[in-house]
C-alpha positions as CSV (number, residue, x, y, z in Angstrom):
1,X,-28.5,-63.9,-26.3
2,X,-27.0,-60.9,-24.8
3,X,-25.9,-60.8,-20.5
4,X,-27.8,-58.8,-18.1
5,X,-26.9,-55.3,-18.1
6,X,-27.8,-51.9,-15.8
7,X,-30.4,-49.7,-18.0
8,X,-28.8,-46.6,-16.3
9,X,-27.2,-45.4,-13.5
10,X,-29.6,-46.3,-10.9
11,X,-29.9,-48.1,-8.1
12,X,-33.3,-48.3,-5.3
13,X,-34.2,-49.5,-2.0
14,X,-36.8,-51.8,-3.1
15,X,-37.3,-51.5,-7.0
16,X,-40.7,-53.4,-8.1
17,X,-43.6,-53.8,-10.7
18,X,-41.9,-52.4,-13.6
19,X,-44.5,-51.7,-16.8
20,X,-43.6,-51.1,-19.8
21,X,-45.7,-48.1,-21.3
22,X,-45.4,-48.9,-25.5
23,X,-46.9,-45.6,-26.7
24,X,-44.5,-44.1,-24.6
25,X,-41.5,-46.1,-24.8
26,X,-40.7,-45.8,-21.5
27,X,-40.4,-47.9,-18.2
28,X,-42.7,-47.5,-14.9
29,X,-41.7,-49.4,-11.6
30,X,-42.3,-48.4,-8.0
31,X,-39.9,-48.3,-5.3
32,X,-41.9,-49.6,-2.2
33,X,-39.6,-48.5,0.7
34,X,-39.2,-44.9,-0.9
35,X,-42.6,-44.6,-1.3
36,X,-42.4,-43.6,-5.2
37,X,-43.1,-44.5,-8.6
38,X,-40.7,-44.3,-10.9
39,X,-40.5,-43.5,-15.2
40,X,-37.2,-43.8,-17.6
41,X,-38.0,-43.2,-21.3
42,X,-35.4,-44.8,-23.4
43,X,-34.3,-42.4,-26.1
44,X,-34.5,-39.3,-24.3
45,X,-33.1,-41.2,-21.1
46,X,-35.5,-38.8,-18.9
47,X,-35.9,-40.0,-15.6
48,X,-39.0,-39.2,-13.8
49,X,-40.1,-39.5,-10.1
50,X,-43.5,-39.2,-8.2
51,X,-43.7,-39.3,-4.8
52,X,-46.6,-40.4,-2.6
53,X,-47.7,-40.7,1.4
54,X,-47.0,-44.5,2.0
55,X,-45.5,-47.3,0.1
56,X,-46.3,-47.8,-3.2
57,X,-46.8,-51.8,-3.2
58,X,-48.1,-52.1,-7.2
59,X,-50.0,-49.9,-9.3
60,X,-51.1,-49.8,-13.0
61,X,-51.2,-46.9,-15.7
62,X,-54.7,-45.8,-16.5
63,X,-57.0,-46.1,-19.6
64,X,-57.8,-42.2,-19.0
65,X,-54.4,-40.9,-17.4
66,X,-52.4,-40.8,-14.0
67,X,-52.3,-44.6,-11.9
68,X,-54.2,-46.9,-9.7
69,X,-51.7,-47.4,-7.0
70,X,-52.1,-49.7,-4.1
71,X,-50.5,-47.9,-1.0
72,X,-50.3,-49.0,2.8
73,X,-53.5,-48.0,4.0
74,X,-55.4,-48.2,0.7
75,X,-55.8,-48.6,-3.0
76,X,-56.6,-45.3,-4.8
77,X,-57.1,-43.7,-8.3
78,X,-54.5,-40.8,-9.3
79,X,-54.1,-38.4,-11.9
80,X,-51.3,-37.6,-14.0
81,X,-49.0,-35.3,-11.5
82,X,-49.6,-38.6,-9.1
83,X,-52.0,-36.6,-6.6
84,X,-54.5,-38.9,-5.1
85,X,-57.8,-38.2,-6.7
86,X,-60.5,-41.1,-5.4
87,X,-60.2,-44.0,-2.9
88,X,-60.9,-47.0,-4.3
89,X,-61.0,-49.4,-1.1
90,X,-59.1,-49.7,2.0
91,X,-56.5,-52.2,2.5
92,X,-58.4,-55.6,3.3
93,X,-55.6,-56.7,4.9
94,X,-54.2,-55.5,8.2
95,X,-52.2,-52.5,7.0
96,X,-50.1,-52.5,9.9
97,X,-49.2,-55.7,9.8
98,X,-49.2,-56.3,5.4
99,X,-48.4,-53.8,2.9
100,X,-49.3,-54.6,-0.2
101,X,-47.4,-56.1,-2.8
102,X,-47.0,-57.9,-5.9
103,X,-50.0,-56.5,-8.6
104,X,-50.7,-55.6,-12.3
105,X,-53.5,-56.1,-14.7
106,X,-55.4,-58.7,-16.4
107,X,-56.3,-59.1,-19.8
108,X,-59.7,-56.9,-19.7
109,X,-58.0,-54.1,-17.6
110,X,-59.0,-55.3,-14.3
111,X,-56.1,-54.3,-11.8
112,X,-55.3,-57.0,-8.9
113,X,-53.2,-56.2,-5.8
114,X,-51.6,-58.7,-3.4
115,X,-50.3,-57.9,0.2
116,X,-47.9,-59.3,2.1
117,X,-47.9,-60.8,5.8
118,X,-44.7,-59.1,7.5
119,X,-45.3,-61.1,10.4
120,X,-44.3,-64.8,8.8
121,X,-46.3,-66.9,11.4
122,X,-49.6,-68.1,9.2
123,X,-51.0,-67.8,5.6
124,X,-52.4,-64.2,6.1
125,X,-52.0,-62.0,3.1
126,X,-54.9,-61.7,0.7
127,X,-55.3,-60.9,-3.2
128,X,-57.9,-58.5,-4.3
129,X,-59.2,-57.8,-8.0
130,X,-60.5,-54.2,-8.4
131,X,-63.1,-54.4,-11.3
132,X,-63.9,-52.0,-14.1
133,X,-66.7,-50.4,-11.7
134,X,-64.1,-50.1,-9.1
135,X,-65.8,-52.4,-6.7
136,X,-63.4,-54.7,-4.9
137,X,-63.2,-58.3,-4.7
138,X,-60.6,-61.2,-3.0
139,X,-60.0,-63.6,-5.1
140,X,-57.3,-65.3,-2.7
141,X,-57.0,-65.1,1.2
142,X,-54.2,-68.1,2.1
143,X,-51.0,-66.9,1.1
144,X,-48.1,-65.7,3.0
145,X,-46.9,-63.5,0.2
146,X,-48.4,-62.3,-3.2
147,X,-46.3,-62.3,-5.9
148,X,-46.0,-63.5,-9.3
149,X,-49.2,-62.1,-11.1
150,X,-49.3,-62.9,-14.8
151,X,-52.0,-63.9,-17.5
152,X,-51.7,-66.0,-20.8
153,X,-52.7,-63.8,-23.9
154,X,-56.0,-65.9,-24.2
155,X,-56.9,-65.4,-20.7
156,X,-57.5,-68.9,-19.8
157,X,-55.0,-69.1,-16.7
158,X,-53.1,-66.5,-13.7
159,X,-50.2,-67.4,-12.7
160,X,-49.4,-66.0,-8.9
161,X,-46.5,-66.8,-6.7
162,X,-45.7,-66.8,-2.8
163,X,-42.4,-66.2,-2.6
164,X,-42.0,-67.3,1.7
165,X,-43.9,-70.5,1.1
166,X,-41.3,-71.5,-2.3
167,X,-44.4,-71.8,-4.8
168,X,-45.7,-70.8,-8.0
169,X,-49.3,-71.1,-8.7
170,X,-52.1,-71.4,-11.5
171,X,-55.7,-71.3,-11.9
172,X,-58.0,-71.2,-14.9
173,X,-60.2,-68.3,-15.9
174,X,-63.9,-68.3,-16.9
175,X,-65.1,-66.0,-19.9
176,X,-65.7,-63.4,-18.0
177,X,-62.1,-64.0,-16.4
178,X,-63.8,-65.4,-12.7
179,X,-61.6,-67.7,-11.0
180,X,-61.8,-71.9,-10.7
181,X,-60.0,-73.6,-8.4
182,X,-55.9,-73.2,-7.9
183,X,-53.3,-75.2,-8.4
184,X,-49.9,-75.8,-8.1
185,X,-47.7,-75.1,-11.1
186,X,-43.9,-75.4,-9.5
187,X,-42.8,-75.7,-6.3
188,X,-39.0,-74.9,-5.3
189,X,-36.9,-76.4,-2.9
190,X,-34.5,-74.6,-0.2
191,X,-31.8,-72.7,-1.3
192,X,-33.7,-72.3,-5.3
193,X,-34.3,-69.2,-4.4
194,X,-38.3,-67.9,-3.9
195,X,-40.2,-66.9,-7.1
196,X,-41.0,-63.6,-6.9
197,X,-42.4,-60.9,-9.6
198,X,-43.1,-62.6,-13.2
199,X,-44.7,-62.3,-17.1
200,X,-45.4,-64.1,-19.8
201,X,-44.3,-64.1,-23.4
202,X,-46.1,-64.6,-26.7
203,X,-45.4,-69.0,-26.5
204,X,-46.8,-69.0,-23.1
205,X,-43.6,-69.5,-20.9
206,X,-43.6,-68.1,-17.3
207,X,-40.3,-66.0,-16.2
208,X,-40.1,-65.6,-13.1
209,X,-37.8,-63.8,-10.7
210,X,-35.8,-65.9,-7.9
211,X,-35.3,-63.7,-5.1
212,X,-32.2,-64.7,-2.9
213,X,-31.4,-66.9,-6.2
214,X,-29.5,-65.0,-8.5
215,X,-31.3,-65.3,-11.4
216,X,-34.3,-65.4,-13.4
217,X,-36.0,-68.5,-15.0
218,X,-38.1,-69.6,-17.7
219,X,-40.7,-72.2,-17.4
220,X,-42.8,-73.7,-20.7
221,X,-46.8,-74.2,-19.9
222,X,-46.3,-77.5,-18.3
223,X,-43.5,-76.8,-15.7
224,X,-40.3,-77.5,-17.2
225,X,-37.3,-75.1,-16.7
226,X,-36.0,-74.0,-20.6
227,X,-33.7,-71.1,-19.5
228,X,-31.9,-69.5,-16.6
229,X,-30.0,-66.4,-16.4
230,X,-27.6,-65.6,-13.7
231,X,-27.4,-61.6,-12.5
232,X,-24.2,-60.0,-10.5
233,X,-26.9,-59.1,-7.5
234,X,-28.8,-62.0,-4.9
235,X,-31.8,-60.4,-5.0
236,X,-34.0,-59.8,-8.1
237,X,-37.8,-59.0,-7.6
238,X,-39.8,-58.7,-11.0
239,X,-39.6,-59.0,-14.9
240,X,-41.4,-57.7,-17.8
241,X,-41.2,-57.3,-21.2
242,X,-40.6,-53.9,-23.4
243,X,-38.8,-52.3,-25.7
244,X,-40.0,-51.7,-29.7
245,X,-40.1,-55.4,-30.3
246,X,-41.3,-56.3,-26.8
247,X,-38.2,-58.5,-26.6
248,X,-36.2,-56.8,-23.8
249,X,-36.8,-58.0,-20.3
250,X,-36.4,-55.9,-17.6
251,X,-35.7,-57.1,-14.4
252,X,-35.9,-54.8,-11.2
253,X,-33.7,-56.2,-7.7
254,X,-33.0,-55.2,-4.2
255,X,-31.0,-53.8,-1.9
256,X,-33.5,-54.0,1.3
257,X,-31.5,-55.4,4.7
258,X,-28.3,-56.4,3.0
259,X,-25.2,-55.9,4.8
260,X,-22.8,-52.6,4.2
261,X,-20.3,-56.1,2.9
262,X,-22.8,-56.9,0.4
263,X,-22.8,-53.5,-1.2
264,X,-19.9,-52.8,-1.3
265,X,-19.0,-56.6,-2.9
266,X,-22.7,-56.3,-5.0
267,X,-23.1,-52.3,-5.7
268,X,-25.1,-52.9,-8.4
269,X,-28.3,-54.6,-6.0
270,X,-31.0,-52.2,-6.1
271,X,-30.3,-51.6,-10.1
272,X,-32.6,-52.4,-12.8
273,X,-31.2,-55.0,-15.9
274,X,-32.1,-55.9,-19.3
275,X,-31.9,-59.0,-20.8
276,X,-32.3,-59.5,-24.4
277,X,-34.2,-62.0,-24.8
278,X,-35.3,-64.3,-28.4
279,X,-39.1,-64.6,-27.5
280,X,-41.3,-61.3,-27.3
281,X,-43.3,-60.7,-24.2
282,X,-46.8,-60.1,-23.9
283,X,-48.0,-55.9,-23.2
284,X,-50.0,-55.0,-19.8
285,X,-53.3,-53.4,-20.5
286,X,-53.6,-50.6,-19.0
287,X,-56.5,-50.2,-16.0
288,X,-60.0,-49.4,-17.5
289,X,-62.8,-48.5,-15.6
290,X,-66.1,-47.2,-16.2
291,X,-67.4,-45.6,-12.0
292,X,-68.7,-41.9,-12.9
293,X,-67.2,-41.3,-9.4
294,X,-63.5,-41.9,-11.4
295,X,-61.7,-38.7,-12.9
């Protein structure tokens, strides 16, 4: 197994979400702070940029073109030049005082979007599911910040982190993908680092990034730690899977409030790695949705 390495001469504020688009052999991810989503197709090594009003905390690609991004102040449909076409709900949360976060799809094209509570003094974030008809729904409303979304190719369990509070979490899936009752899958001590963005690969493992860790980790279905990779930067934020055989990981990381000392020692924080990797990773549906109010 190969080391982490840059996949190109880039480095961001806040890199998150990356998605891996297959048709189009290229890489989406978002960088919050700059308020933009991000594309790099590999072979042509074009590098694209679309720029919106507020922070882009997550977003998906759409079934019929452009993204469903969740900004400050709301969620909303785009097209493909990234214009804002349709609002799809407002920000449950407080938007001054939680952005959102940490989202993605799940297995039926459902897009869910957490936030995150800047002010650190309760359990105040939320996780909404935006369904096919574009209604909105929370699905969790304790957390202090939502990360970690992932779903198991059968679409039995999601996996969701919160990164301040040190834990990752599961809960089971009805049929229709509803959700039973959550529970904890790994909790990490001081100084682990917090689990942030994550996927899953075709055996079911969770990889998760450790923000303020230096790595990224693999966990089997019941909990138990099979791999860890160290990365030259503190601060990594998300992982997914990509590339032709869906067996390159890619692995976005930070640069937000570090210390001119840090840079300079850590240049490459803010840079986005890949990490061969032995076991292919599972593909993100895209966002499908069937409102005739959708363009």
């Amino acid at each position: 197994m190969t080391e982490p390495k840059p996949l190109f001469d880039y480095t961001g504020e806040l890199p998150e979400g990356p998605t891996w688009d297959a048709e189009e052999q290229a890489l989406y991810w978002t960088d919050i702070n700059a308020k933009e989503i991000h594309r790099y197709q590999l072979q042509s090594a074009e590098h694209r940029v679309w720029q919106f009003p507020e922070e882009v905390g997550c977003f998906a690609l759409r079934e019929k073109g452009g993204f469903i991004v969740a900004l400050r102040n709301a969620i909303w449909l785009t097209d493909e030049h990234g214009t804002l076409t349709h609002k799809v709900c407002d920000n449950p949360s407080n938007p001054t005082l939680a952005r959102f976060n940490d989202g993605g799809t799940d297995r039926a094209g459902r897009f869910y979007a957490g936030t995150f509570w800047a002010p650190g003094d309760y359990n105040g974030a939320l996780l909404v599911r935006v369904d096919h008809d574009l209604k909105p729904k929370i699905i969790h409303s304790d957390i202090l910040g939502a990360n970690g979304l992932a779903f198991t190719a059968d679409g039995r369990w999601m996996y969701t982190s919160d990164t301040p509070n040190s834990v990752i979490y599961r809960t089971p899936l009805d049929e229709q993908g509803e959700p039973g009752k959550r529970e904890v899958f790994k909790r990490f001590a001081e100084g682990e680092g917090g689990p942030d963005g994550a996927a899953i690969d075709e055996e079911g493992c969770y990889w998760t990034a450790l923000f303020d860790g230096w790595r990224i980790a693999r966990f089997s279905p019941q909990g138990e730690l099979l791999e860890e990779h160290r990365l030259p930067v503190r601060c990594p934020t998300m992982v997914c899977f990509g590339g032709p055989e869906m067996k390159t990981l890619f692995i976005t990381t930070s640069r937000e409030n570090m210390e001119p000392q840090e840079l300079e020692e850590r240049p490459l924080s803010g840079a986005i790695f890949t990490l061969e990797v032995d076991v292919a990773g599972i593909e993100k549906p895209k966002f499908k949705e069937t409102a005739s109010q959708s363009v």
